[in-house]
C-alpha positions as CSV (number, residue, x, y, z in Angstrom):
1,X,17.9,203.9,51.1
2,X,21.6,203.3,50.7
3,X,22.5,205.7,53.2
4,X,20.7,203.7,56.3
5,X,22.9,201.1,55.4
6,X,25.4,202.6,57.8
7,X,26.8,200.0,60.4
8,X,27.8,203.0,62.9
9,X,23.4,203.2,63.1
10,X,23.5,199.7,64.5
11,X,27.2,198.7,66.0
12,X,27.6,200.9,69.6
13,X,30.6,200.3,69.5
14,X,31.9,201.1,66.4
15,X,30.2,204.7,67.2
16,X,31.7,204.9,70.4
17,X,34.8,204.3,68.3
18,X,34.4,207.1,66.1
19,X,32.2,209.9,68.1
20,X,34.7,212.8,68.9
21,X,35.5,212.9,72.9
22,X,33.5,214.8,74.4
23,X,30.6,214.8,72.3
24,X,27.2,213.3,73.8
25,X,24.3,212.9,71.0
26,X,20.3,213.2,71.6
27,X,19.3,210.6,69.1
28,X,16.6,209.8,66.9
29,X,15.3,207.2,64.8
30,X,15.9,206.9,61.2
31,X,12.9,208.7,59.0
32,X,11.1,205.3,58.6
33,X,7.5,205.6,60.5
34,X,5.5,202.6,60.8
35,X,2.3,204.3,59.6
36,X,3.5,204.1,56.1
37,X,3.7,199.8,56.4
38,X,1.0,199.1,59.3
39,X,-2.5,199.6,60.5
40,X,-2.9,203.0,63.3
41,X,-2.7,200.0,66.1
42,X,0.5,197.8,64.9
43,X,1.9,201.5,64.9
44,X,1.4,202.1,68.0
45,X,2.9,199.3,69.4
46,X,5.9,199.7,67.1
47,X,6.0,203.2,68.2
48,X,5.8,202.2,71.8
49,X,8.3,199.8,71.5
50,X,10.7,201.7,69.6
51,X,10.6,204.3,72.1
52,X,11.5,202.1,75.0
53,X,14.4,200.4,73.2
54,X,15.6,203.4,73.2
55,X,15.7,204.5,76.4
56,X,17.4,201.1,77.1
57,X,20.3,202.1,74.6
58,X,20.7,205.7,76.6
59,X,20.7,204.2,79.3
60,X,23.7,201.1,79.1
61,X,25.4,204.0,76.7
62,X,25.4,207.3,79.1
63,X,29.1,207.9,77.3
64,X,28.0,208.7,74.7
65,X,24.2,209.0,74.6
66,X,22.5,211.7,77.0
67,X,19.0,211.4,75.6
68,X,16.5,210.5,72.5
69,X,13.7,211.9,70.4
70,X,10.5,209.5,70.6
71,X,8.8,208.2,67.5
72,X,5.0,208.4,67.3
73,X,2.3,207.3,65.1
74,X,0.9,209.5,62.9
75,X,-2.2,207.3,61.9
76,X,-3.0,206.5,65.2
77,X,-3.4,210.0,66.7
78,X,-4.9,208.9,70.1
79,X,-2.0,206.9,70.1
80,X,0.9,209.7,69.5
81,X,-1.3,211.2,72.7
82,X,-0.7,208.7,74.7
83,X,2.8,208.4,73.8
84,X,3.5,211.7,74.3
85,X,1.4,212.1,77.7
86,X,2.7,208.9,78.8
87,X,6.1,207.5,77.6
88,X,7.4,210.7,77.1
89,X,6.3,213.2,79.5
90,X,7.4,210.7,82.5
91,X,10.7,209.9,80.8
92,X,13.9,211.5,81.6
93,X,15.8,210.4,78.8
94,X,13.2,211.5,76.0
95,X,12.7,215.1,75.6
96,X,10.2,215.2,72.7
97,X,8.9,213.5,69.7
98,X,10.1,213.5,66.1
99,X,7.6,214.7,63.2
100,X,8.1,214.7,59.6
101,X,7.6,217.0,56.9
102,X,4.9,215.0,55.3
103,X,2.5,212.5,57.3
104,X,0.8,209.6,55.0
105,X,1.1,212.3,52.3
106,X,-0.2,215.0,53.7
107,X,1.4,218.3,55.0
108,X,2.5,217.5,59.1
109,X,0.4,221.3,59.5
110,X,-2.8,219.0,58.4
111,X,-5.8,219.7,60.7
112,X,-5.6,216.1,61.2
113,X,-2.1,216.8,63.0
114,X,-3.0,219.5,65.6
115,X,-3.6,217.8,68.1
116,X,-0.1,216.5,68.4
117,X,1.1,220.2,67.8
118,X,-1.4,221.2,71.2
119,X,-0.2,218.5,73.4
120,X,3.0,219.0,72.8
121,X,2.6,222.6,73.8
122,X,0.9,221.8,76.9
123,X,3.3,218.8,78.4
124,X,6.3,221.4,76.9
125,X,7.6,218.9,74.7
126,X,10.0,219.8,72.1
127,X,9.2,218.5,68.1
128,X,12.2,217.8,66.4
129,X,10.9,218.1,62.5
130,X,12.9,216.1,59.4
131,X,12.3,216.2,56.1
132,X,11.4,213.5,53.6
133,X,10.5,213.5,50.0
134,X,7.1,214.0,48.7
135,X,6.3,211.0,46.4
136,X,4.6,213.5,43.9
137,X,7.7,215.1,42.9
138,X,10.3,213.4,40.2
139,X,13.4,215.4,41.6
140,X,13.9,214.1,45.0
141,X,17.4,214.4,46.1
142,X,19.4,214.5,49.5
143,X,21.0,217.6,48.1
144,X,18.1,220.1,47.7
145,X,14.6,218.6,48.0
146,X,15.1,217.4,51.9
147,X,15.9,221.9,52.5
148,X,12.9,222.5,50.1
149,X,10.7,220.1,52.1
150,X,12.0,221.6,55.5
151,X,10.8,225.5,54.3
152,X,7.6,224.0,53.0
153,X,6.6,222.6,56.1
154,X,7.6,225.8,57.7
155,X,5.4,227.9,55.2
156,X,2.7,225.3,56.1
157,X,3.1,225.3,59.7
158,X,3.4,229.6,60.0
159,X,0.4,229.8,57.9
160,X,-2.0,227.0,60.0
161,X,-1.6,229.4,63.0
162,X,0.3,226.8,65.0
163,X,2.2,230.1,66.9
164,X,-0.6,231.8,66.8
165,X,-2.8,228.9,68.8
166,X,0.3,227.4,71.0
167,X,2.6,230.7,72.2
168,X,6.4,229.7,72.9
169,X,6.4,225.7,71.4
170,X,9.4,224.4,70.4
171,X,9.7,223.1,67.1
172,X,13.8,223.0,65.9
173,X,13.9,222.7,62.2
174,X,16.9,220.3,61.1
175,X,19.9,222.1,58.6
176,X,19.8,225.3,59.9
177,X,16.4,225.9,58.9
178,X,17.0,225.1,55.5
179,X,15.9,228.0,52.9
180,X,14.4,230.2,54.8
181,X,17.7,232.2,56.1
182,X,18.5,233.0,52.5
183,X,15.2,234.1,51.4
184,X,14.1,236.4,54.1
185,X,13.7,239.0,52.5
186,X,11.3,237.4,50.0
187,X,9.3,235.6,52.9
188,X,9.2,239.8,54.4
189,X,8.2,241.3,51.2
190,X,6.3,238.7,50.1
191,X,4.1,237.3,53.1
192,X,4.6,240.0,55.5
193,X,6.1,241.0,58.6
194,X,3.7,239.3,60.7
195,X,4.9,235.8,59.3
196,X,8.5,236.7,59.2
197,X,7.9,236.9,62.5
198,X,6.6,233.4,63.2
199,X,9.5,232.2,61.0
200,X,11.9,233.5,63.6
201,X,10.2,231.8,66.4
202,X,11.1,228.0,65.0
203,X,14.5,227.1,66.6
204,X,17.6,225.5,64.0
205,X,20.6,223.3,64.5
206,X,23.9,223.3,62.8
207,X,23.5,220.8,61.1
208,X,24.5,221.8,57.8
209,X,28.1,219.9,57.3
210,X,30.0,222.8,57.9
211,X,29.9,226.0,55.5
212,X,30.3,228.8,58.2
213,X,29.0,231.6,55.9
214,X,25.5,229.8,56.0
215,X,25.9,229.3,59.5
216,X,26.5,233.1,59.8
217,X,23.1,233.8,57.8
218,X,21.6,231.4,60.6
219,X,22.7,232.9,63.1
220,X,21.6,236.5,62.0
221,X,17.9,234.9,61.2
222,X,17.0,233.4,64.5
223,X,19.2,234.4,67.3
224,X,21.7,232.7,69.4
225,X,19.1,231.5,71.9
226,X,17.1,230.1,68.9
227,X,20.0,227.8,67.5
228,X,21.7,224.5,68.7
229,X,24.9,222.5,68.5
230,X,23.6,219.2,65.7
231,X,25.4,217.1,63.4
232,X,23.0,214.8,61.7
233,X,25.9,212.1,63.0
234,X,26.3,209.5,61.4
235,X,24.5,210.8,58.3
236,X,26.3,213.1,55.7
237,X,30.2,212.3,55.9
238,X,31.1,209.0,56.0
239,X,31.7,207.0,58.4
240,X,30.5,208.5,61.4
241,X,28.9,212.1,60.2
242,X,30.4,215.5,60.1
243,X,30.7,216.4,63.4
244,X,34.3,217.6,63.2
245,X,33.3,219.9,60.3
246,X,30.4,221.6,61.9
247,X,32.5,222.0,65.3
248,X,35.5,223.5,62.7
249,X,32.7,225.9,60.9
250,X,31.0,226.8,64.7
251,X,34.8,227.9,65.6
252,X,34.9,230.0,62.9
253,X,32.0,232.0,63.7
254,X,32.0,235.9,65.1
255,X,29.4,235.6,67.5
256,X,28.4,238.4,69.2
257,X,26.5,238.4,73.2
258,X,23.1,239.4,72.9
């Protein structure tokens, strides 16, 4: 992945360098889960571990850093538990866990999954969901099958229930919730009100390197109080992310108060 090879990932400094004043990220890690590689118990420990270093680099970086998204392991499901009840929950620096659209190449709304969907809910920890490409498919690209991916797992997770079963959890959707702004009429026509409903309840960041029209159709979708301020930094513009772009496209938005 040509793209990871980005030394702003790795060199503080050089991100402190080119990170806008003023700007503090919540980080992630890069869409590389150990269950794909290891057993569900090397996971966890690689999970684990991951996790705490990076709470170390929030913590000697508060500059620039205010807090981070924990990784858990997604074939060690006892183990994502105990992340999440454990690590995370009595951590002030993580305020969730990351998920991915697909999990050892199945959909993350797999009944396998749920239970990370429930406890989440009950310890009122956000999921921060990203996309990734499904193996099965020849086209994978970063221009259209990541936002395919996204609205797929969104179908997927609507129609498992998981707002029906876990009122009010907070799942953002990266890239401005991909397709599904543009096609709401289809998903009303087509799957009903009831699930265009559910679709609204998923909260979106800005994340879309700029293009304040699509922003606009974002906005109208979800709601103010269902979108937040993200860059995907240092990903998409070289060589720190488009941060200034999405700040540039947020500017020229007419937002109303509501």
């Amino acid at each position: 992945m040509p793209f990871i090879n980005n030394e702003v990932l790795t060199d503080i400094e050089k991100r402190r360098e080119l990170l806008p004043k003023g700007v503090l990220q919540i980080i992630s890690h890069v869409n590389v889960n150990p269950e794909d590689y290891v057993d569900g118990d090397e996971a966890y420990k690689l999970c684990f571990s991951a996790n705490e270093e990076l709470i170390d680099v929030i913590n000697k970086n508060p500059d620039i850093f205010y807090g981070g998204v924990a990784m858990v392991p997604m074939n060690n499901i006892d183990g994502a538990v105990k992340i999440m009840e454990e690590q995370v929950k009595n951590s002030d620096k993580l305020f969730g866990i990351q998920l991915f659209t697909r999990a050892l190449g199945k959909s993350i709304a797999a009944d396998e999954y749920r239970k990370v969907f429930e406890v989440a809910y009950k310890n009122n920890l956000t999921i921060w969901i990203h996309p990734i490409f499904d193996e099965r498919k020849p086209d994978n690209n970063l221009v259209f099958s990541w936002e395919y991916e996204l609205s797929q797992a969104m179908m997927e997770i609507v129609k498992a229930g998981i707002f029906k079963d876990f009122p009010n959890i907070k799942i953002i959707i990266h890239h401005a919730g991909a397709m599904v702004p543009f096609f709401s009429g289809r998903i009303k026509y087509i799957l009903g009100d009831e699930a265009l409903d559910d679709f609204k309840k998923f909260y979106v960041d800005t994340a879309i390197l700029g293009n304040p029209k699509a922003l606009e159709l974002a906005l109208d979708f979800y709601g103010l109080d269902h979108i937040l301020f993200g860059t995907d930094a240092p990903f998409g513009i070289l060589p720190a992310g488009g941060t200034k772009e999405i700040k540039e496209a947020i500017e020229r938005l007419t937002i109303k108060s509501q």
